[in-house]
C-alpha positions in Angstrom: 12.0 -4.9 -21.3 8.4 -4.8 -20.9 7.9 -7.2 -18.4 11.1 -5.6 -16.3 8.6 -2.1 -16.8 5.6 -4.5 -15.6 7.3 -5.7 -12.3 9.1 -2.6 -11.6 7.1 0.3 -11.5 4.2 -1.5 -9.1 6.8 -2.3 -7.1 8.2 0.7 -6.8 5.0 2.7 -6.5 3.6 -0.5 -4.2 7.2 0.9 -2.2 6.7 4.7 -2.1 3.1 3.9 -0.5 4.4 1.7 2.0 6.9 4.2 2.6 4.3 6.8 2.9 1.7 4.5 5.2 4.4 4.1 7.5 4.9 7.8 8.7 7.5 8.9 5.9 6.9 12.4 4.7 6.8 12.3 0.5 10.4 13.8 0.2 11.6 11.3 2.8 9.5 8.1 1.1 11.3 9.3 -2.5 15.0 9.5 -1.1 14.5 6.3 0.7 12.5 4.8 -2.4 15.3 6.1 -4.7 18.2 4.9 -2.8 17.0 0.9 -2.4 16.2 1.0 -5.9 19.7 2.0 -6.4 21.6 -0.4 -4.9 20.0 -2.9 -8.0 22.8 -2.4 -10.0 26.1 -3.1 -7.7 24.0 -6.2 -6.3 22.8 -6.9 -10.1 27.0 -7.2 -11.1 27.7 -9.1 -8.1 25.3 -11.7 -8.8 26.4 -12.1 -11.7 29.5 -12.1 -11.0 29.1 -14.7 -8.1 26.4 -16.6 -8.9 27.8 -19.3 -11.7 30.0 -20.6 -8.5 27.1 -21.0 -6.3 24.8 -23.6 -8.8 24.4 -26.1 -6.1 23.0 -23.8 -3.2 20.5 -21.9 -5.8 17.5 -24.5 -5.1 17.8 -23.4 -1.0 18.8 -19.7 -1.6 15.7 -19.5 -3.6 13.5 -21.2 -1.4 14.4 -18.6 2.1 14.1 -15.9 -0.3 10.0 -17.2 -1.3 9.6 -17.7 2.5 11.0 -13.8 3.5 8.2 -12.6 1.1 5.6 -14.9 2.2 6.4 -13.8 5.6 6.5 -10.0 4.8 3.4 -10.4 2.7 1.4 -12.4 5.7 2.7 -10.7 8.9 3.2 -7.0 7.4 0.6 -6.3 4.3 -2.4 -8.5 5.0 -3.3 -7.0 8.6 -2.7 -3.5 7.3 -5.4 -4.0 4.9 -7.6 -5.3 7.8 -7.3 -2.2 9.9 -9.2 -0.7 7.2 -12.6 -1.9 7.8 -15.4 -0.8 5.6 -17.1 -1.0 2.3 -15.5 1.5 0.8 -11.5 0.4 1.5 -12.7 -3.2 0.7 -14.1 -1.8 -2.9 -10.9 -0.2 -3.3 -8.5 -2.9 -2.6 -10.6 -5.2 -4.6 -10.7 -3.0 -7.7 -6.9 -2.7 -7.7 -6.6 -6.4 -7.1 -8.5 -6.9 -9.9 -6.7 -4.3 -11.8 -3.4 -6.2 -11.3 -4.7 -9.5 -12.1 -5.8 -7.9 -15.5 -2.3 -6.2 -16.4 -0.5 -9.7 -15.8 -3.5 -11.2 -17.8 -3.4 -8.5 -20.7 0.4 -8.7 -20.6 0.5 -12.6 -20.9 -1.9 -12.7 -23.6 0.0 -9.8 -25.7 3.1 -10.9 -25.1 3.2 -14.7 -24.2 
């Protein structure tokens, strides 16, 4: 449970800002926010309702999916963070890249 807590609600906060940095008004970012986080649970039962006759294409499946968030994390996140040039937005992204690193770290250590 607590590592489901751990992923999900950076991810869905790291969503809402993206939302947000990409012209969405707040409302707009939370409908949108709410309504991909909502479609978890019909793709959650047909997984698992699918999955146990697809064991021998897991190993590729897996890989494209690593690559699609390399890719989004290379060609989308990384040069937003380089239009913001400064000391200041550096600082800030630093701090909260440190801040994650510690919450995995204090999680692993408290709960192995």
């Amino acid at each position: 449970m607590v590592d489901a807590l751990a992923h999900e609600l950076p991810q869905e906060v790291g969503d809402f800002a993206l939302l947000l940095d990409s012209g969405f008004s707040r409302s707009r970012a939370l409908l949108w926010n709410l309504l991909s986080g909502a479609a978890t649970i019909p793709g959650a039962i047909l997984a698992y309702m699918t999955l146990g006759s697809l064991q021998g294409i897991m190993g590729p499946v897996l890989g494209l999916a690593a690559a699609s968030f390399i890719y989004i994390g290379l060609a989308d996140l990384v040069p937003g963070l380089h239009r913001r040039i400064g000391p200041d937005p550096g600082f800030a992204q630093f701090l909260l890249m440190l801040a994650g690193i510690g919450t995995i770290l204090g999680l692993q250590l408290s709960f192995g």
